[in-house]
C-alpha positions in Angstrom: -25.4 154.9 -57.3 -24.4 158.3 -59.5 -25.2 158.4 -62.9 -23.9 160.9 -65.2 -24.9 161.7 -68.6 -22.7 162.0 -71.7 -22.7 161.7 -75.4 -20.4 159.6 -77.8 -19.4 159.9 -81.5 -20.6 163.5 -81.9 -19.6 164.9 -85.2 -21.5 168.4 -83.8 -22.8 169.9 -80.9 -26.4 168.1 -80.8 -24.8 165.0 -82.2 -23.6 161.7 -80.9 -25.2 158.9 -79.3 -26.4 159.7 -76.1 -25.3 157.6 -72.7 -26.1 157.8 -69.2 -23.4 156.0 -67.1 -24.4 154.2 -63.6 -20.9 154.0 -61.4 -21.2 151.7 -58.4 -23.6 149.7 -60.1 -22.7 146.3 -58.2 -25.9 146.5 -55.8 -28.6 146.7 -58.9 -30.5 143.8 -60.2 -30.6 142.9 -63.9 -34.3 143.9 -63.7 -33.7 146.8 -61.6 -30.8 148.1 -64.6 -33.5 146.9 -67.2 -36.0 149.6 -65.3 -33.0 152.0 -65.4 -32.9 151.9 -68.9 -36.4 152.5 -69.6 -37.0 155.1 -67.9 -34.0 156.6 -69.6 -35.4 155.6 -72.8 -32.1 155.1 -74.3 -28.7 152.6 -73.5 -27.0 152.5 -70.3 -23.6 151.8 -69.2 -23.3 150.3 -65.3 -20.0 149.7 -64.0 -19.3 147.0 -61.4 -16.6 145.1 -60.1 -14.8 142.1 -61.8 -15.0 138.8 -60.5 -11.9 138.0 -63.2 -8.8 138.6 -61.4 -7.3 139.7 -65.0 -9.9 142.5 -65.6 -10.5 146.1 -64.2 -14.1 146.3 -64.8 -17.6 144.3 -65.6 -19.2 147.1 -67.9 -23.0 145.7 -68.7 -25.4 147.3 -71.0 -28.9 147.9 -70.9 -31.6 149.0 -73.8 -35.4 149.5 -72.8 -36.3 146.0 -73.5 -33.3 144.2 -72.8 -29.3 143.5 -71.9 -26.8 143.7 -74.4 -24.0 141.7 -74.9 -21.5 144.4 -76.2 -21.5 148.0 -76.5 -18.9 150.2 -77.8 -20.5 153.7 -77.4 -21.4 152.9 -73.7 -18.2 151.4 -73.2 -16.7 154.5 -74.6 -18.5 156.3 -72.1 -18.0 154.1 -69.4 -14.0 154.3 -69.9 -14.2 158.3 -70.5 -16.4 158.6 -67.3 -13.9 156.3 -64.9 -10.5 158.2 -66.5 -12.5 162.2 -65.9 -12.9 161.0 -62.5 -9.5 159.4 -62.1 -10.7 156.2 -61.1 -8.2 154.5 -63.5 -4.5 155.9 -64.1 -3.2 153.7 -66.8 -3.6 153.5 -70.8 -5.1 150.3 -71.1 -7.9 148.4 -69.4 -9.2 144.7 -70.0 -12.8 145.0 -69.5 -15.3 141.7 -68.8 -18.7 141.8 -70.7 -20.8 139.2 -71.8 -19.2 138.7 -75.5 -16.0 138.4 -73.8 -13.2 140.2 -72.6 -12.5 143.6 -74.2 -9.2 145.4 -74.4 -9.4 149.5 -74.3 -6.6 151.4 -74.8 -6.4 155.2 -73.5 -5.3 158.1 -76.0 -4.9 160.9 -74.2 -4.1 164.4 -76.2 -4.1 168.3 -75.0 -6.9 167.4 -72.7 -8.8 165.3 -74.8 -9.8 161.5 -74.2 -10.0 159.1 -77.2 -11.4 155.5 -76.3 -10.2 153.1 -78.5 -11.9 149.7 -78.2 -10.5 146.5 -79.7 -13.0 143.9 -81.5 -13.7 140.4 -80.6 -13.1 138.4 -84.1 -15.3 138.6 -87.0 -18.3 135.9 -87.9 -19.8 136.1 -90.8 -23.2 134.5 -91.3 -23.9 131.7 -94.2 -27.1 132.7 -94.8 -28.4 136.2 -95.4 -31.8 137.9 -96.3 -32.3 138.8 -100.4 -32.6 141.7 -101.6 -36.1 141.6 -102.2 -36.6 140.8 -98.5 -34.8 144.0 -97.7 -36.6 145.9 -100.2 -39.7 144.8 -98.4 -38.9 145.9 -95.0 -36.8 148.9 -95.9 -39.6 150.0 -98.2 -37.7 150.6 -101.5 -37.5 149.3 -104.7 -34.5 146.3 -105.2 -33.2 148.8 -107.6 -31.8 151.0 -104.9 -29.6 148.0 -103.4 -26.4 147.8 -104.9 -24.6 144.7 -106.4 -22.6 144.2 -103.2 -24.1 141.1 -101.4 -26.0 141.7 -98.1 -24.3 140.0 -95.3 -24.6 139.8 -91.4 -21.5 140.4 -89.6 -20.5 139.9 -86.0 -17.9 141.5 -84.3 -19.9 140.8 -81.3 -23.3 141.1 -81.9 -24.5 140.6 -85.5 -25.6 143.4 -88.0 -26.8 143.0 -91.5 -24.4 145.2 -93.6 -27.0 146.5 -97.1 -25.0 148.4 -99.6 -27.4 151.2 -101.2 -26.9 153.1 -104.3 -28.0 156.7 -102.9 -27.5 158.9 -100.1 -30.7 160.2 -101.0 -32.3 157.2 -100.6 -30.7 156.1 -97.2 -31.8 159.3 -95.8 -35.2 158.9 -96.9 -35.4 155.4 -95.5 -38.7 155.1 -93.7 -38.8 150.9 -92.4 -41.5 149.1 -91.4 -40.1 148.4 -88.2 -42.3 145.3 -87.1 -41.4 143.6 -90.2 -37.6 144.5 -89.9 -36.9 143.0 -86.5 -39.0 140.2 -87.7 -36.7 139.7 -90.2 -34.0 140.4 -87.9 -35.1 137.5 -86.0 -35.6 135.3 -89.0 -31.7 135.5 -89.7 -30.5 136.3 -86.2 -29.4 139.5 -86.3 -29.6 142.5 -84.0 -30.5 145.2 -86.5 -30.2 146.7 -90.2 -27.1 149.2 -90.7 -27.8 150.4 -94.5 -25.0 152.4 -95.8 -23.5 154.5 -98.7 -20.0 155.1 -99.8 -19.1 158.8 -100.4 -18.0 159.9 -103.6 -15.8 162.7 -102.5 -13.9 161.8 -99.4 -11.4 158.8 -99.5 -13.1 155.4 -96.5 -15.8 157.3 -95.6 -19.0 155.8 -95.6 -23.1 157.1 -94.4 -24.9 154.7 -92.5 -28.4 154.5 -90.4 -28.8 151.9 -87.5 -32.1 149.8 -87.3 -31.7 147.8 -84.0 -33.8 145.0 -83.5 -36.5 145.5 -80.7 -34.4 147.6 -78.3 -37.0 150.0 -77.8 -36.1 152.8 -80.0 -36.2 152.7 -83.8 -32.8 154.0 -84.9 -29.2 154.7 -83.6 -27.2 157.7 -83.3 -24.3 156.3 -83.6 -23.3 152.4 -83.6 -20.0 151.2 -82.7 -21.0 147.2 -83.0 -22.0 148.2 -86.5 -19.5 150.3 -87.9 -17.0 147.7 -86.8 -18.9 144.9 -88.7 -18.9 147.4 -91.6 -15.3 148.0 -91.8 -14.8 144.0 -91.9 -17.7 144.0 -94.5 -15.5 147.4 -96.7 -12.1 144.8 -96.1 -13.5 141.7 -97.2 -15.4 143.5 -100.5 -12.3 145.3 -101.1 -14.1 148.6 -100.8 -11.0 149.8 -98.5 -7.4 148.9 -98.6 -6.5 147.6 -95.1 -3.1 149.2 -95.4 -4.9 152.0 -96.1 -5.9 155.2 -94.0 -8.6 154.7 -91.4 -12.3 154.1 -91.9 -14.7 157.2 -91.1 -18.6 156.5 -90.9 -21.0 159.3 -90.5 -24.1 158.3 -89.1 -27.5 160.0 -87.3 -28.0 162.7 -90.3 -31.3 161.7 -90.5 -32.9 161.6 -87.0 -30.2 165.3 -86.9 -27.9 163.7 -84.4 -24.7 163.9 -86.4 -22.5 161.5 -85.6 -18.5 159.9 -86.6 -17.1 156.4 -86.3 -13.7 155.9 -86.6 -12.8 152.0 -87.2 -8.6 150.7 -87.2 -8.2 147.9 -89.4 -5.6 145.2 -88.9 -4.6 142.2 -90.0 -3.4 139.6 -86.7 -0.3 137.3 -86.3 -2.6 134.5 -87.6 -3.5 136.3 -90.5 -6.9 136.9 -89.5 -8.7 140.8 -90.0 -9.5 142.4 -86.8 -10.5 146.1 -85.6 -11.0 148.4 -83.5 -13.1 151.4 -83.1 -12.5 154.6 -81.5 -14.5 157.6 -80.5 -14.7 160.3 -77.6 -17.2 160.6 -75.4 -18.5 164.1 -73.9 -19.9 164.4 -70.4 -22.6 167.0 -70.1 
């Protein structure tokens, strides 16, 4: 087992989402990967063998408290990790995870690796917290939520998108956390991702990431989320999806600046899809 350290999303030098990568992981126990993670204190990718004869790779993923289902700034990382040590030699890799099979595609450019991962299809939950729930957890006033509706959004795990007036007031959010994830847990969803839209750049948006009991109180950066918030932007026509590309800046407050880029599409059945794409840095 090697493990080797690297950073995804970062906007500037301390920035990005930090993730420690486990190659060779096919010998470890969920509980011993669990143990990995917490000693780590932050999300781990572990690579191990396929036992679909269609995929390259199992990638799984590991908060303190937990296994995820899907992670994009680990499977970033994963893919970066696997193409530095030239492991893989094509553009595209179909990886198994728990949410399902994931297709990556390889950009490479004058030495630079971009990851782009493509997203499972959207779900969109029926019911939703109100806005003076949110208030409540979030610790602001109703005032300071927009008009937009709150919605949880899955693109594989789900996130509750909360449109917010001010920048000011996202950065100043201060949650009380045991309330949050029990509210999380009330509508079945992994965590809060707040956001703003800029008012001087064209589909670029400010978020902060609230996951629900992972062990840590706020994201860096948050692939799963930024891809539920472009669907959330398309469907509230807050983008055009013949437009430009999405751009969400995230970990200003915690001082780990961070950027999410998020590909919009429509499918051959008419049906909105993304992906999201990022580079990860090994340190």
């Amino acid at each position: 087992m090697s493990i080797v350290e690297t950073t995804v999303f970062a906007l500037t030098k301390n920035g990005g989402n930090p993730c420690p990568v486990v190659l060779n992981a096919d010998d470890l126990s969920a509980q011993q990967m669990k143990s990995i993670a917490k000693a780590q204190g932050v999300e781990i990718g572990f690579i191990t063998a396929s036992e679909h004869d269609d995929c390259d790779f199992q990638f799984r993923y590991f908060v303190p408290n937990n296994e995820m289902e899907m992670c994009v700034h680990a499977t970033i990382a994963c893919a970066t990790v696997l193409v530095q040590q030239h492991k893989v030699h094509k553009n595209k890799l179909l990886i198994e995870t728990l949410a399902g099979k994931i297709l990556l595609v390889i950009h490479k450019n004058n030495g630079r690796i971009m990851v782009e991962v493509e997203q499972l299809l959207p779900k969109i939950a029926t019911v939703n917290p109100t806005k003076a729930e949110v208030a409540n957890v979030l610790n602001i006033n109703i005032e300071d939520i927009d008009d937009f509706p709150i919605k949880s959004i899955s693109t594989s795990r789900y996130k509750t998108l909360v449109k917010l007036k001010s920048n000011d007031v996202l950065q100043a959010l201060c949650p009380d956390f045991e309330k949050l994830w029990k509210l999380c847990d009330q509508y079945q969803s992994t965590g809060f991702y707040p956001f703003t839209q800029s008012t001087h750049k064209k589909n670029t948006f400010s978020a902060r990431q609230f996951p629900n009991s992972t062990g840590y109180n706020e994201d860096p950066a948050t692939g799963v989320a930024a891809s539920a918030l472009g669907i959330y932007l398309e469907l509230f026509d807050l983008v055009n999806i013949q437009g430009d590309n999405i751009y969400i800046t995230q970990g200003e407050a915690i001082k780990r600046h961070s950027e999410i880029m998020v590909k919009s599409r429509i499918t051959e059945s008419n049906t909105l899809q993304n992906s999201v794409l990022g580079e990860a840095v090994i340190l």
